[in-house]
C-alpha positions in Angstrom: -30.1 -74.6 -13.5 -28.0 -76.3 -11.1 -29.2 -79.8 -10.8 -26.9 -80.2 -7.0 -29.8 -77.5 -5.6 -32.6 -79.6 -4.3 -36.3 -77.7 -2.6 -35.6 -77.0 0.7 -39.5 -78.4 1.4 -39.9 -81.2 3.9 -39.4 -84.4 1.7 -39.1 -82.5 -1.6 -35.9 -83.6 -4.1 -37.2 -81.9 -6.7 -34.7 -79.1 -8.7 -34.6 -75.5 -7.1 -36.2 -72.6 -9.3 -36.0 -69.7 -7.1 -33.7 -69.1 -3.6 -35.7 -67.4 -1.3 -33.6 -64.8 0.8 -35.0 -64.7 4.7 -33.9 -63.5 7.9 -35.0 -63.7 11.5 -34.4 -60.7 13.5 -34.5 -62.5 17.3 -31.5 -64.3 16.1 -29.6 -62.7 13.4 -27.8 -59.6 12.7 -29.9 -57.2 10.1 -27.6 -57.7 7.2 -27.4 -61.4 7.3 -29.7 -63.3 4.5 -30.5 -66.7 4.9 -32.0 -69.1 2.0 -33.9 -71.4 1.3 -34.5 -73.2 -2.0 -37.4 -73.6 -3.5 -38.8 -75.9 -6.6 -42.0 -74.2 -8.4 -44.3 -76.3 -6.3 -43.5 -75.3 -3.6 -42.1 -71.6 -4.0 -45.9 -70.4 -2.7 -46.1 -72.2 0.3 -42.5 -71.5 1.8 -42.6 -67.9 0.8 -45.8 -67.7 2.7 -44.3 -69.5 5.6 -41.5 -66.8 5.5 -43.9 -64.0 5.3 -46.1 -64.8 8.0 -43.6 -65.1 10.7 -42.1 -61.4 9.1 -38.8 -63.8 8.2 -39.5 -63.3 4.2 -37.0 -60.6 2.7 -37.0 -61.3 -1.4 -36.4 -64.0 -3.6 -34.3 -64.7 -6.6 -33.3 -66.9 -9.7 -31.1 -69.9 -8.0 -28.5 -68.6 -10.6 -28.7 -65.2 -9.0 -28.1 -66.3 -5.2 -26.0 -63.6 -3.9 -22.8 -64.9 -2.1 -22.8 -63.1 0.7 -26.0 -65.3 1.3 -26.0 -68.6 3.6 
């Protein structure tokens, strides 16, 4: 694990586990994938976040991030 990759929760340092891969259709083009990092804590909540707004598209290892993601 990559100790530089930090949760992307509000106030959260704690190492990433899983990059969740999201996209908001209003504002981006279908293809694009943004992410957001997530440490086991708080992989739950921000997935749900994602999900509920219909932003939430998959999520994988951190050591699996594609990179055409950003």
């Amino acid at each position: 694990m990559n100790a530089d990759l930090q949760c992307s929760a509000k106030g959260c340092r704690a190492d990433a586990a899983r990059a969740i891969l999201w996209n908001n259709p209003r504002l981006h083009t279908p293809v694009r994938r943004k992410v957001w990092l997530a440490c086991d804590r708080h992989l739950d909540h921000l997935r749900e976040f994602l999900r509920l707004r219909g932003f939430y598209q998959s999520d994988v290892g951190v050591d699996e991030i594609p990179e055409d993601a950003g």
